[in-house]
C-alpha positions in Angstrom: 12.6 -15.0 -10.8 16.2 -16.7 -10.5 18.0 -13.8 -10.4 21.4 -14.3 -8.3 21.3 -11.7 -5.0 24.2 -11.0 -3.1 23.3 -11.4 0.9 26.1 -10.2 3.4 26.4 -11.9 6.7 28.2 -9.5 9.4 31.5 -11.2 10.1 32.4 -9.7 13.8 31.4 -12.4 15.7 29.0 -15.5 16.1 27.7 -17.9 13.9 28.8 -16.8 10.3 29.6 -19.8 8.8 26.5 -21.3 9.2 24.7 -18.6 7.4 26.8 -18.7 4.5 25.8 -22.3 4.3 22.2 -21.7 4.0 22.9 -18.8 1.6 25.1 -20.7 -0.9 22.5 -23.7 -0.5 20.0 -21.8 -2.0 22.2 -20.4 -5.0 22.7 -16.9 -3.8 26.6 -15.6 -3.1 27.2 -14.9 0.5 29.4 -11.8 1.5 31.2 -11.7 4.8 30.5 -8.4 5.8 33.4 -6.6 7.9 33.7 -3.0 6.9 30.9 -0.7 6.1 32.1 -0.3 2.1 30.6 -3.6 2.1 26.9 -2.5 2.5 27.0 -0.6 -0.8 27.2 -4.4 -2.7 25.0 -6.3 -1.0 21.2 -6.7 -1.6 20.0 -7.9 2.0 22.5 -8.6 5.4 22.0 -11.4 8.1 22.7 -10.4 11.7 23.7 -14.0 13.3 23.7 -15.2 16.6 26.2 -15.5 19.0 26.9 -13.3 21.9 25.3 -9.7 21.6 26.8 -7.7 23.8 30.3 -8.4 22.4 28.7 -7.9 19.0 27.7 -4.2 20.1 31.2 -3.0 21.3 32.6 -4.8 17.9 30.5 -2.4 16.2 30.9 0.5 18.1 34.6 -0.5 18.3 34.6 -0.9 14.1 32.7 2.5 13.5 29.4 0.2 12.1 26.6 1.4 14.1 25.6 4.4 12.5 26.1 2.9 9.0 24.1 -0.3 9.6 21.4 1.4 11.3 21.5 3.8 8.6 21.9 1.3 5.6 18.2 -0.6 7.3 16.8 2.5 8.0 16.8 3.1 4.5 15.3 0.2 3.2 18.1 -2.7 3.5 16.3 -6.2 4.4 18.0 -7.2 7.2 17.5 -10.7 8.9 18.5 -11.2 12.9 19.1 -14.8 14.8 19.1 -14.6 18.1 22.0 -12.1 18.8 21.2 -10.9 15.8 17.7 -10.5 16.7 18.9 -8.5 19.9 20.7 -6.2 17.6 17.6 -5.2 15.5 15.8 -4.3 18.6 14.3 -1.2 19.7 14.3 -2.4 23.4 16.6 -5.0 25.3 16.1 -5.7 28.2 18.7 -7.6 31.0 21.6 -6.6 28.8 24.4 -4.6 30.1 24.0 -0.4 30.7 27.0 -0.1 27.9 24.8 -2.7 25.0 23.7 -0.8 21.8 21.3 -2.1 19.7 20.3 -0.8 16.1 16.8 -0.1 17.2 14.9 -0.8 13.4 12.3 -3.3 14.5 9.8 -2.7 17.2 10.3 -5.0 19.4 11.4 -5.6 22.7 13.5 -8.1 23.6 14.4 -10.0 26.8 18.2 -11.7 26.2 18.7 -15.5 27.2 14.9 -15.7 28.1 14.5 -19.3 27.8 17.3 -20.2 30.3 20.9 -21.2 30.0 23.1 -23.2 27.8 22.0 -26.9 29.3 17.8 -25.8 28.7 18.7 -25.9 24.6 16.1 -27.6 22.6 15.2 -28.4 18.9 11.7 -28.4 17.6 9.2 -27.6 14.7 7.2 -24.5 14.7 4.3 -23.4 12.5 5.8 -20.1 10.8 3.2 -17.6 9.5 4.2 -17.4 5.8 5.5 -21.1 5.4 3.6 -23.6 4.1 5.6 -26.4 6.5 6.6 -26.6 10.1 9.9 -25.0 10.3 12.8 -26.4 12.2 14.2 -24.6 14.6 17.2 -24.9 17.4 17.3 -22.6 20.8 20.3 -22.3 22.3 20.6 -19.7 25.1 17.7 -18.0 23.5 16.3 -14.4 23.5 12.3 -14.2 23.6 10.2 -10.9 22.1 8.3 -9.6 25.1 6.4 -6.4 23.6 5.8 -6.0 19.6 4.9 -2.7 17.9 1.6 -2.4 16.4 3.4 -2.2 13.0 5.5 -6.0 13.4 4.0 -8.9 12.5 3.9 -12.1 14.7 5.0 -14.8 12.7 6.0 -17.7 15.8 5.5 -18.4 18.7 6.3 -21.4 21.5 4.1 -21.3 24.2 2.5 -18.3 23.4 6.3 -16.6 23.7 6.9 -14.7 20.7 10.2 -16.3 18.8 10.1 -14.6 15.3 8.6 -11.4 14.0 8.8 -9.5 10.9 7.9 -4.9 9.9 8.5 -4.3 6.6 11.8 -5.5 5.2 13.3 -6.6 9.1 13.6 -10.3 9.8 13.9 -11.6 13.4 14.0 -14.8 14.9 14.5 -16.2 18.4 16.0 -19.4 17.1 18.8 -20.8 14.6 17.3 -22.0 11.3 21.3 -22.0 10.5 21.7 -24.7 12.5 19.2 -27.4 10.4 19.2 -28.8 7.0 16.1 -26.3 6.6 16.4 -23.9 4.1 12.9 -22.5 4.6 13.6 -19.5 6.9 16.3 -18.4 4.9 14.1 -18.6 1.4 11.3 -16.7 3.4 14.4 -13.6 3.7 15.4 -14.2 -0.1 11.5 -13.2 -0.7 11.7 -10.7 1.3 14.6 -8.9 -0.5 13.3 -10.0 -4.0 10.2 -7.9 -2.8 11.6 -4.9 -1.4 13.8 -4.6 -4.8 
């Protein structure tokens, strides 16, 4: 099945461009996703990384929360990375008391878990659902501490969970944005291709 899908990737802060990338790389038509009119024309949304709690007040600030939560609740596929991750959450832990998170996977999740900016590494990681080692890059990154008993494992590193999938939400501790790997990305287009 080649059919084109159109994947938005929320636009109010982080690592868009990088997403769009992978998105266009594999044939699909990326939407940067501002305004909540937007989620009516798109078939699956990427939450990206960058810095989460700014992300929450953009949202709050923009009027977005309700909506996305809303729009995933009722059956959008939705992808996280690492801020993006945070977002999907049920649980966050060492964030600030003001931090909202959209609370549609399961999980909880401690922020910058694996240390600061200058403790960044690349690596490959076995990915439950991918035939090859996946590439992946950890900046800053968040760690899942607790999973439902609905949510997959699909990752770890050092027995520390780092990507995790219910139903039609994504998450992932690292930034499969940031290689030439498109197989992360393909795993999402599956997902949505699925869920249709």
């Amino acid at each position: 099945m080649s059919t084109k899908l159109t994947i938005g990737v929320l636009s109010v802060q982080g690592g868009v461009a990088e997403h769009v990338r992978m998105v266009e790389k594999l044939g699909h038509e990326a939407v940067l996703m501002r305004r909540t009119e937007h989620l009516a024309s798109i078939d699956g949304l990427i939450l990206p990384g960058g810095e989460s709690t700014t992300m929450s007040r953009l949202l709050r600030l923009g009027g977005m929360i309700e909506p996305l939560r809303e729009a995933i609740q009722g059956g959008l596929p939705a992808f996280g990375t690492c801020a993006g991750m945070i977002m999907l959450a049920t649980t966050v832990l060492d964030t600030r008391p003001d931090a909202e998170s959209l609370g549609v996977i399961d999980v909880t999740v401690r922020r910058n878990a694996f240390g600061r900016q200058r403790d960044s590494f690349e690596g490959e990681l076995d990915f439950t659902g991918i035939a090859n080692p996946v590439d992946s890059v950890f900046i800053r990154a968040p760690q899942i501490e607790e999973v439902g008993e609905d949510v997959q494992v699909l990752a770890t590193v050092d027995e520390r969970v780092v990507a995790a999938r219910q139903n039609h939400v994504l998450v992932t501790s690292f930034h499969p944005e940031l290689t030439e790997d498109l197989q992360v990305h393909q795993y999402f287009v599956e997902m949505i291709r699925s869920s249709r």
